[in-house]
Biotite code that builds the C-alpha atoms (Angstrom):
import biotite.structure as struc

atoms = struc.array([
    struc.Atom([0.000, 0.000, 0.000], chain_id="A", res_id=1, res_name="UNK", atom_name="CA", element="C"),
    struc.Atom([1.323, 3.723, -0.495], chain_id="A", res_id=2, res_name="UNK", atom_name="CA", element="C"),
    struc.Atom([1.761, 6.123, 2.140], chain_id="A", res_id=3, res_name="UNK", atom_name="CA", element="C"),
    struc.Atom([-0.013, 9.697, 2.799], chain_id="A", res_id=4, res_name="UNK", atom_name="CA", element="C"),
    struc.Atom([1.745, 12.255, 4.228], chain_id="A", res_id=5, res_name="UNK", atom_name="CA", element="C"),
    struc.Atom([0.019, 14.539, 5.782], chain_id="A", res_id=6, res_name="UNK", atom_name="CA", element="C"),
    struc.Atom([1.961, 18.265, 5.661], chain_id="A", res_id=7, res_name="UNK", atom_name="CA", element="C"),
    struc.Atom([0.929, 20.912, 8.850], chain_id="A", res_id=8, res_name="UNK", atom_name="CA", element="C"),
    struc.Atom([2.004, 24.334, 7.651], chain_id="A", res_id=9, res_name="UNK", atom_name="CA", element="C"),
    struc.Atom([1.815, 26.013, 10.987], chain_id="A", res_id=10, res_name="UNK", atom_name="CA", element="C"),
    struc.Atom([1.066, 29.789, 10.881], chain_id="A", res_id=11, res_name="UNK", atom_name="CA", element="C"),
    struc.Atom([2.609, 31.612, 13.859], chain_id="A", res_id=12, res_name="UNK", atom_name="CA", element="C"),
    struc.Atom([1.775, 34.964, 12.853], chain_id="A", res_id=13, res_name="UNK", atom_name="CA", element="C"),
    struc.Atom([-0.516, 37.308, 15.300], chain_id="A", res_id=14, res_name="UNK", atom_name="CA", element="C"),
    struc.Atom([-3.452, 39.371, 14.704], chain_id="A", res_id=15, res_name="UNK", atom_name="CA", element="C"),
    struc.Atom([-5.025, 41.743, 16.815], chain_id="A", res_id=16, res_name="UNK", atom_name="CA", element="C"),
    struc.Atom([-8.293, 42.755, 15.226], chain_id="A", res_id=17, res_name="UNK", atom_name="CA", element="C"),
    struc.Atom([-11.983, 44.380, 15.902], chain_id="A", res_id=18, res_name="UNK", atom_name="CA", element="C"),
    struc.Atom([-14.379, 46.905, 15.567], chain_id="A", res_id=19, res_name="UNK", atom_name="CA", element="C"),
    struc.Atom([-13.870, 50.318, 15.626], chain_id="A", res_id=20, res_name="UNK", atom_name="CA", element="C"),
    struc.Atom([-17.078, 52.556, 16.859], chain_id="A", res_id=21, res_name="UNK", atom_name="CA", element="C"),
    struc.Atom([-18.032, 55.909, 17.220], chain_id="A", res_id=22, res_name="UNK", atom_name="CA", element="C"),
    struc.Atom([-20.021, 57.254, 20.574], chain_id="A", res_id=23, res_name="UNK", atom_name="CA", element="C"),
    struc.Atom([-23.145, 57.368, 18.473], chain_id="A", res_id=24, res_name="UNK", atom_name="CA", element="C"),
    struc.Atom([-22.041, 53.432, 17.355], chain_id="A", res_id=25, res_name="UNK", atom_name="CA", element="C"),
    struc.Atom([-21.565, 54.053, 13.810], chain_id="A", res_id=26, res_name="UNK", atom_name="CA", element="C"),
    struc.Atom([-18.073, 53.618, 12.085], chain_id="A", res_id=27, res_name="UNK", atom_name="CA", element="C"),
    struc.Atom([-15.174, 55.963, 12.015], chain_id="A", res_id=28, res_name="UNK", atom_name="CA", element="C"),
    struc.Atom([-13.292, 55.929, 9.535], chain_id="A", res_id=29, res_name="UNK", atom_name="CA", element="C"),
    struc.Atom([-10.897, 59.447, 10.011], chain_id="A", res_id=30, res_name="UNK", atom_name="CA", element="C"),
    struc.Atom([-9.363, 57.500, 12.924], chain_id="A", res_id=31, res_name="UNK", atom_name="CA", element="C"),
    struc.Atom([-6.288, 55.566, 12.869], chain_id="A", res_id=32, res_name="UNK", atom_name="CA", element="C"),
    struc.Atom([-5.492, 52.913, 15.379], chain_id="A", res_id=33, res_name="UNK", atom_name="CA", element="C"),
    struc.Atom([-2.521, 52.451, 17.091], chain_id="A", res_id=34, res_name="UNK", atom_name="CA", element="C"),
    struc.Atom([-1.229, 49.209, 18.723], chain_id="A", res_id=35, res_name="UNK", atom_name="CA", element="C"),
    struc.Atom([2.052, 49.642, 20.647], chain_id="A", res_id=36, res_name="UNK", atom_name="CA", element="C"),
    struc.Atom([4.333, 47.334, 23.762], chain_id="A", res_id=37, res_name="UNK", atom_name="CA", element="C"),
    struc.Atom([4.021, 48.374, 27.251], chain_id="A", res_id=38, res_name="UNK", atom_name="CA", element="C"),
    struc.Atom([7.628, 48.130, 27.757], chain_id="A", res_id=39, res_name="UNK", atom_name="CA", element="C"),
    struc.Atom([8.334, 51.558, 26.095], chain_id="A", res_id=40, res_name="UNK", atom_name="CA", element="C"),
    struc.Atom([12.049, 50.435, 25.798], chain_id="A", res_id=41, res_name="UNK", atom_name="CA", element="C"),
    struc.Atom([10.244, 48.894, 22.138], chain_id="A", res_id=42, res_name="UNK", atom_name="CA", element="C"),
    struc.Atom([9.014, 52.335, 21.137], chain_id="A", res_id=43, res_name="UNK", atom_name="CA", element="C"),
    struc.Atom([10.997, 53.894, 18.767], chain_id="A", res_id=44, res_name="UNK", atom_name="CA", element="C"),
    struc.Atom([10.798, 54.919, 15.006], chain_id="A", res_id=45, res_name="UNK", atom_name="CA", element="C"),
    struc.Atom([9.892, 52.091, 12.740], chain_id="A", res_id=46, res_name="UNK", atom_name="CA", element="C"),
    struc.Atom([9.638, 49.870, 16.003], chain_id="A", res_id=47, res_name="UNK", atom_name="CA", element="C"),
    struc.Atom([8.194, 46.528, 15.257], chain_id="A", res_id=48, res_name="UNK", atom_name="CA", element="C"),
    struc.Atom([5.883, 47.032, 18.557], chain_id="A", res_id=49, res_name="UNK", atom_name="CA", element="C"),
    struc.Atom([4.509, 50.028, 17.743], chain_id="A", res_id=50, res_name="UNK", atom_name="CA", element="C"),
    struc.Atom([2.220, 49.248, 14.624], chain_id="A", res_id=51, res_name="UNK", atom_name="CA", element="C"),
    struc.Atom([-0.893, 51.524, 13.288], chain_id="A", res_id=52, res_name="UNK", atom_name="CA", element="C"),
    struc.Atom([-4.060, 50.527, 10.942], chain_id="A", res_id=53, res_name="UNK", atom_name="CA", element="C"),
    struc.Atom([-6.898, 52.897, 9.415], chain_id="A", res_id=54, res_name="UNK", atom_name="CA", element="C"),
    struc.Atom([-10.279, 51.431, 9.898], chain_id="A", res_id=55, res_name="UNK", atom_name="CA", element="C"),
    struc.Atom([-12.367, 50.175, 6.892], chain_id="A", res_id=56, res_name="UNK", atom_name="CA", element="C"),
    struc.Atom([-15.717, 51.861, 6.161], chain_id="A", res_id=57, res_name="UNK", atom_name="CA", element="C"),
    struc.Atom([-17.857, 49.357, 8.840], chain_id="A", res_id=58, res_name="UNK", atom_name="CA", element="C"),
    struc.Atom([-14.867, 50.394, 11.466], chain_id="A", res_id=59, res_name="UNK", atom_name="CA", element="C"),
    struc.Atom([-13.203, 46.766, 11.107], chain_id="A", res_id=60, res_name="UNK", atom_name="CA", element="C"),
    struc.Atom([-9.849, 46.739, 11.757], chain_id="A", res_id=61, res_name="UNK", atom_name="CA", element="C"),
    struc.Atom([-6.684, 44.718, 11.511], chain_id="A", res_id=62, res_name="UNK", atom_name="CA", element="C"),
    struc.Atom([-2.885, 44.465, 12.793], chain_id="A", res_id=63, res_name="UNK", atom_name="CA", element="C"),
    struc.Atom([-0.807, 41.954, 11.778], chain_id="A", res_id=64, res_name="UNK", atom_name="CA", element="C"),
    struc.Atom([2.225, 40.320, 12.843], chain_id="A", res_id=65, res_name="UNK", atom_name="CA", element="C"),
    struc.Atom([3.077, 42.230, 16.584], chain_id="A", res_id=66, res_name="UNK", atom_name="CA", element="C"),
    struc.Atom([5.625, 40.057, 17.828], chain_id="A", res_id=67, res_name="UNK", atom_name="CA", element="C"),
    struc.Atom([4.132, 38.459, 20.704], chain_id="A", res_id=68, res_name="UNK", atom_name="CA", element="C"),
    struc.Atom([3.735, 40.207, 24.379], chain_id="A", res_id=69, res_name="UNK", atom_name="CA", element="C"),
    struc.Atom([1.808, 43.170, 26.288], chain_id="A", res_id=70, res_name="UNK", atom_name="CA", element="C"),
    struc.Atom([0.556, 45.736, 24.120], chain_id="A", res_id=71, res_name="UNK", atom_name="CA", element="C"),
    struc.Atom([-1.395, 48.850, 24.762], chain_id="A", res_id=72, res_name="UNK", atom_name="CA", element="C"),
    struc.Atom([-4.480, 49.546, 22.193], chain_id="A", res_id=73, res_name="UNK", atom_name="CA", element="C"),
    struc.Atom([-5.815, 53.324, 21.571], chain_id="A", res_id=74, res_name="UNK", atom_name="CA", element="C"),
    struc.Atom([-7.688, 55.209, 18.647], chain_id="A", res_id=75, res_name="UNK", atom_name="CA", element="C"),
    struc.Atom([-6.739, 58.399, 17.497], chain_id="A", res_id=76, res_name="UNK", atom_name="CA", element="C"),
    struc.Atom([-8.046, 60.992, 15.001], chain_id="A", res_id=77, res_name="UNK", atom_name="CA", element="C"),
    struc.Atom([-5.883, 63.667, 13.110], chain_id="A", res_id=78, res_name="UNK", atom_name="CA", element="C"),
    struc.Atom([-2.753, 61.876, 13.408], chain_id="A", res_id=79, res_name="UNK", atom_name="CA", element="C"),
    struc.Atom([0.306, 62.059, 10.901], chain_id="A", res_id=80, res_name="UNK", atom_name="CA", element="C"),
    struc.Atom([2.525, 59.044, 11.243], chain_id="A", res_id=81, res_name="UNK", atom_name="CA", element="C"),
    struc.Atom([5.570, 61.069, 12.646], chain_id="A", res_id=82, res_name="UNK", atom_name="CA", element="C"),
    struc.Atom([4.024, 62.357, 15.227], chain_id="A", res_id=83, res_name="UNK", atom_name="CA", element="C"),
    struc.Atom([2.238, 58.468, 16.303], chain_id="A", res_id=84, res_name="UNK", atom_name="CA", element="C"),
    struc.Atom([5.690, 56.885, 16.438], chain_id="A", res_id=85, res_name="UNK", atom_name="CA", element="C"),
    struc.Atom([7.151, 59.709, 19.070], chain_id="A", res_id=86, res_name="UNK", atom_name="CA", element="C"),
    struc.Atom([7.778, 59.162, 22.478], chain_id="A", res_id=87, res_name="UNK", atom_name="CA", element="C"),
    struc.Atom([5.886, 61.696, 24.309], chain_id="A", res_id=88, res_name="UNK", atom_name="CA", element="C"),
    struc.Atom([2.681, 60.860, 21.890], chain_id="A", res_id=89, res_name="UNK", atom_name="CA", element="C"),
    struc.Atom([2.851, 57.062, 23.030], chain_id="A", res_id=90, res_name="UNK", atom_name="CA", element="C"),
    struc.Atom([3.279, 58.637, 26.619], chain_id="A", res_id=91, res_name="UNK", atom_name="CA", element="C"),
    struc.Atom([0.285, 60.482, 26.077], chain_id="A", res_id=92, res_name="UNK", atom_name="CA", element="C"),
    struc.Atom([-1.802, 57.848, 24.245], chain_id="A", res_id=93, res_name="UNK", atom_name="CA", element="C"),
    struc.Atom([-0.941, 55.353, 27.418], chain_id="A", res_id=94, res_name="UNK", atom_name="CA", element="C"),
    struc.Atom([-3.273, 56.560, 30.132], chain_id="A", res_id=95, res_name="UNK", atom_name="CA", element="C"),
    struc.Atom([-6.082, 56.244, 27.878], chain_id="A", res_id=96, res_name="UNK", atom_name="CA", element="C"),
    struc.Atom([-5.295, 52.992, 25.906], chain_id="A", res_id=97, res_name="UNK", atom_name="CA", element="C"),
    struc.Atom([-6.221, 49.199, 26.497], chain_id="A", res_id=98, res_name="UNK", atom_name="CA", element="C"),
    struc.Atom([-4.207, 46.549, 27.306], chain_id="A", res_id=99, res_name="UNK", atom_name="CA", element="C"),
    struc.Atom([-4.054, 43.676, 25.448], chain_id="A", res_id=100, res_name="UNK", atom_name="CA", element="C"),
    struc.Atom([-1.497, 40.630, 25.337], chain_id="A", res_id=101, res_name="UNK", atom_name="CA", element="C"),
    struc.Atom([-0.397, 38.617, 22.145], chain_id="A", res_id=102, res_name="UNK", atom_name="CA", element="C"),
    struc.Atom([0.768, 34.951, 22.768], chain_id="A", res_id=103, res_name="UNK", atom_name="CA", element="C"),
    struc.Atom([2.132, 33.432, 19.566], chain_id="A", res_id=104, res_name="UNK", atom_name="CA", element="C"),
    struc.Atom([0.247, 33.110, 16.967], chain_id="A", res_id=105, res_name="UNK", atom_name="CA", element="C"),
    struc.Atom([-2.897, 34.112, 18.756], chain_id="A", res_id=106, res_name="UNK", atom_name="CA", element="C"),
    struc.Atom([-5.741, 36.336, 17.073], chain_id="A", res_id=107, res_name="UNK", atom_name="CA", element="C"),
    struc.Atom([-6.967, 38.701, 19.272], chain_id="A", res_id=108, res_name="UNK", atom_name="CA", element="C"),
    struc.Atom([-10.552, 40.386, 18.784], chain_id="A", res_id=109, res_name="UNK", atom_name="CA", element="C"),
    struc.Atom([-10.878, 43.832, 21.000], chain_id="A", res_id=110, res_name="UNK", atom_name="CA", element="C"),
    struc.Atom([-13.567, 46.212, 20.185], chain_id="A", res_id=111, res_name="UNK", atom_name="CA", element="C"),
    struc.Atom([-12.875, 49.808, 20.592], chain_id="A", res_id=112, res_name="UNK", atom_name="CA", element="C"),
    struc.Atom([-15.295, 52.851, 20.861], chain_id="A", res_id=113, res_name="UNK", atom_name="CA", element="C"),
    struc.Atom([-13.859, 56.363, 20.787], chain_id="A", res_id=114, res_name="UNK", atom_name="CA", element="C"),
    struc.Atom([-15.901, 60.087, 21.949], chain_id="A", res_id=115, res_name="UNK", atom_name="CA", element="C"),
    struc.Atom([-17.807, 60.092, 25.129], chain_id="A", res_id=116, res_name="UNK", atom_name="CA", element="C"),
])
């Protein structure tokens, strides 16, 4: 008799997606949201921790491949990308941000709502 062989690609690559929603509960879509570590010694320009994505129409959103670990989660409007990936802006964005951890090729599904 002949042999299968079975082949297991495993995928270890994260996600951290959701929902993106206004106070009222529609979409936003002028927002951009920002996923960065907790340990701010990863912040930095063009830091692999510190990882943005612009919300479709409906407000879904995706980020892909954050290296595993503690991440903080926040939404922010009017942003240029210079001015996301600084320092003080991060400090800033912290007190009002989520936190969120990313095992290994988890996907992660956090909702956020922005406006009071």
């Amino acid at each position: 008799g002949s042999a299968t062989v079975v082949v297991t690609l495993v995928d270890r690559s994260t996600e951290l997606a959701g929902t993106l929603r206004t106070a009222s509960g529609g979409p936003s879509s002028d927002v951009v949201v920002i996923a960065f570590a907790a340990d701010r010694k990863f912040w930095g320009p063009n830091a692999r921790r510190v990882r943005s994505a612009r919300p479709a129409a409906d407000g879904a959103f995706s980020i892909k491949d954050l290296p595993p670990g503690d991440y903080l989660l926040a939404a922010v409007t009017d942003v240029d990308q210079d001015e996301w990936q600084a320092a003080e802006f991060l400090e800033k964005l912290s007190q009002a941000a989520i936190k969120i951890s990313i095992a290994d090729g988890e996907k992660k599904i956090q909702d956020l709502r922005i406006g009071g």
